[in-house]
C-alpha positions in Angstrom: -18.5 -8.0 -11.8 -17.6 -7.0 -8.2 -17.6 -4.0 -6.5 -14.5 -2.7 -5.1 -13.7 -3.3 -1.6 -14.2 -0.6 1.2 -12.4 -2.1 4.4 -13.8 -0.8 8.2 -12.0 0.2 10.8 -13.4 -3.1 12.7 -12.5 -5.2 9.8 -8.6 -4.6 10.7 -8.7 -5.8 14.3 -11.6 -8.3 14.6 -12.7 -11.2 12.6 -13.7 -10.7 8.9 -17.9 -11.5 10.1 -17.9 -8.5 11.8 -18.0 -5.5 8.9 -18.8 -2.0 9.7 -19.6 -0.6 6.6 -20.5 3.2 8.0 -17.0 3.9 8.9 -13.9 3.5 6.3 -10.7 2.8 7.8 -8.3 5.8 7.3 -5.1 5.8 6.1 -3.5 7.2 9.3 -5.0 4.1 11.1 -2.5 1.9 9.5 2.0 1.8 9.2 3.4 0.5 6.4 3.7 -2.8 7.5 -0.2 -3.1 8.4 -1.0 -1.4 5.0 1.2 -3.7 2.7 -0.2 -6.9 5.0 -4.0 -5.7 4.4 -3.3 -5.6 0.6 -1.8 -8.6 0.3 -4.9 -10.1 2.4 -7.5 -9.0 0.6 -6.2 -10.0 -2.7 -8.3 -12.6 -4.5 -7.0 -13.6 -7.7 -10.6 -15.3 -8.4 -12.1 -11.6 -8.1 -12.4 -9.5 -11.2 -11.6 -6.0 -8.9 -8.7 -6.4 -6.1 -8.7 -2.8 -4.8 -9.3 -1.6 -1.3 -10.5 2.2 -1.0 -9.5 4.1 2.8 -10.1 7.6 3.4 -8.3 10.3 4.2 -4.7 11.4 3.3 -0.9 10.0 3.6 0.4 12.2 6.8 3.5 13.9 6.0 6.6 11.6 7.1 4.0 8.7 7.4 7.0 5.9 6.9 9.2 6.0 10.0 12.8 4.9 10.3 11.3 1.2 11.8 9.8 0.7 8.5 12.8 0.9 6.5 13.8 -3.0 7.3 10.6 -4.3 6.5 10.1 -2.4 3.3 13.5 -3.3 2.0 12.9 -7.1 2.5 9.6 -6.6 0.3 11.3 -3.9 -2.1 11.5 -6.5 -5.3 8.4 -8.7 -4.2 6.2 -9.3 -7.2 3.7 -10.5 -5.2 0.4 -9.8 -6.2 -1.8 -7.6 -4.2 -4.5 -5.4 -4.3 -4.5 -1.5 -5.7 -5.2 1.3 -4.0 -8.5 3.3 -5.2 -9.3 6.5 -3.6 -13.2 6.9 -2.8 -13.9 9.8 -5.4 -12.6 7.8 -7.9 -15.5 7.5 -11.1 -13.0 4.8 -12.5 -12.4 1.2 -11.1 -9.2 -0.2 -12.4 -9.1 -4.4 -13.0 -5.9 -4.2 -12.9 -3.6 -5.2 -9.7 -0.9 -3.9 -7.4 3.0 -6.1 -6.5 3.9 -5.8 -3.1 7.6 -4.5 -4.3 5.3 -1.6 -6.0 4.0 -0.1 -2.9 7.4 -0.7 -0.9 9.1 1.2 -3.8 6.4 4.4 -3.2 7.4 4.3 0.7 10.6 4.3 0.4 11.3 7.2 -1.8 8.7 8.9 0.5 10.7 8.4 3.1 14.2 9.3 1.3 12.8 12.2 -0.5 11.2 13.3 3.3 8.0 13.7 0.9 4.5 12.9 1.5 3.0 9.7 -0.4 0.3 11.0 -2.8 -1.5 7.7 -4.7 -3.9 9.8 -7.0 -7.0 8.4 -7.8 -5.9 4.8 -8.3 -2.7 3.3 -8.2 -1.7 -0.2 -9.0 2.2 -0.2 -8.7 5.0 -2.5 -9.9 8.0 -3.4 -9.1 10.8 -1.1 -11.1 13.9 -2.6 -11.1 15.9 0.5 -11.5 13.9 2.4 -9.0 14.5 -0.7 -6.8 18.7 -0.3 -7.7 18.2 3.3 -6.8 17.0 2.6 -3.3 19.2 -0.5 -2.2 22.3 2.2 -3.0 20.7 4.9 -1.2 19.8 1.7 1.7 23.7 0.0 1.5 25.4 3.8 1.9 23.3 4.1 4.7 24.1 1.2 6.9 27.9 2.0 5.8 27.6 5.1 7.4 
């Protein structure tokens, strides 16, 4: 059985030899895009625990307007990808995340102009009617 994984704030922008493990990247060091990528990266199918743990909270209005594209091309991915597991978390899910999950979450963040609040774990899947719900709200939009 593994461990989950903590990611450092070097980890993100230098080569994966070079681990910091006295600093934990924070959530406000990372966009949408970068978050969704690292997920995705660190996924290992062959691992028993795919979850990455970053401090801190989602800033209010954390997805901005120049993530909407991106998330909508990703909104019904069912690629697999890590979960998200807060660091005073006592229980380690085996379960893992879909890329469409996490785009879903944004998104209505960002529609509902409400901060993103992932609890203690969260591995999220893709919801096809939540998915509906947002390329509506995503189609009036560009028709405005």
């Amino acid at each position: 059985m593994s461990i989950p994984y903590f990611l450092t704030k070097n980890e993100i922008f230098k080569p994966k030899t070079q681990i910091d493990t006295n600093k934990t990247l924070n959530i406000k060091d990372l966009n949408a895009r970068k978050f969704i990528q690292l997920f995705i990266e660190k996924y290992d199918q062959k691992r028993g625990l795919n979850c990455v743990t970053l401090s801190g909270d989602f800033p209010k209005n954390w997805v901005k307007k120049e993530d909407v594209e991106y998330l909508i091309s990703i909104l019904n991915s069912n690629q697999k990808c890590c979960g998200y597991m807060n660091p005073f978390s006592s229980f380690i899910s085996g379960d893992n995340a879909e890329v469409g999950g996490f785009a879903i979450i944004f998104l209505n963040s960002y529609i509902t102009n409400s901060k993103i609040e992932l609890g203690l774990n969260s591995n999220p899947k893709v919801d096809k009617k939540e998915s509906e719900k947002i390329m509506y709200w995503y189609n009036n939009l560009k028709n405005k």
